[in-house]
N, C-alpha and C positions, 0 to 999 in steps of 0.2 A: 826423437825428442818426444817427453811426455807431454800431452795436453797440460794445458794448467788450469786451476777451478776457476778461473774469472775471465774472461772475455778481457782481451787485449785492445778492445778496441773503446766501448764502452765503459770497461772496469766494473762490468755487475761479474756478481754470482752466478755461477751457471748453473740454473735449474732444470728442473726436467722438461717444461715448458723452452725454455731458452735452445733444447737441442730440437726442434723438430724446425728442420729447413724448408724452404719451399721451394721448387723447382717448376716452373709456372705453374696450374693450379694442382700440381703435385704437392706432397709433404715427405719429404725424407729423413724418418728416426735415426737419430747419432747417438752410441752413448756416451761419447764426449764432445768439446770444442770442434769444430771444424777451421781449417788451416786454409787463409787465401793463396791461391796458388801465385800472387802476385808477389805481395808484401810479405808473405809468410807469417802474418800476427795470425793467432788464434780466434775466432770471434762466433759470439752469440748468434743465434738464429734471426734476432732481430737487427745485425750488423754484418750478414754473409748472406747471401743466397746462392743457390744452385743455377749453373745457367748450362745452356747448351751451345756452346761456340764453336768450340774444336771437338770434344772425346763426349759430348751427351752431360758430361759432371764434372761441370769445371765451375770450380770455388772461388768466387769473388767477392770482397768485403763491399757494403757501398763504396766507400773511398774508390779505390782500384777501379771500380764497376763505370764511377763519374768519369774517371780520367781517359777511359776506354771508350764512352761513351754508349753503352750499355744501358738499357731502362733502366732504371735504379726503382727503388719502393714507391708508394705513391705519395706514401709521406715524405722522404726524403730519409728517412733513417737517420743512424748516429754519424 
């Protein structure tokens, strides 16, 4: 399945800014959406992060992230 231009979780645009993930104080370039391996929605950089659980890149939206109980942003995200 093809990414789509808008964060599925959010519903922005996905800009060039929106693909750089963060994987603790890593940054990891996409050049598309990235896919929670949870939920499977597509989601922006500021509604997915990179975590290292199971395989070192594993894709969690915040949602998924809260329910797992996983740090989530320090904001709290979308």
């Amino acid at each position: 399945m093809e990414p789509p231009g808008n964060c599925q979780a959010c519903r922005r645009v996905a800009t060039e800014s929106m693909l750089r993930y963060h994987r603790g104080a890593d940054v990891v370039h996409h050049e598309s959406l990235l896919q929670c391996d949870i939920c499977e929605r597509f989601a922006c950089a500021e509604c997915l992060k990179v975590y290292d659980i199971i395989s070192g890149y594993d894709f969690l939206c915040h949602e998924c992230a809260r329910e797992l109980g996983a740090p989530g942003p320090p904001n709290g995200g979308h």
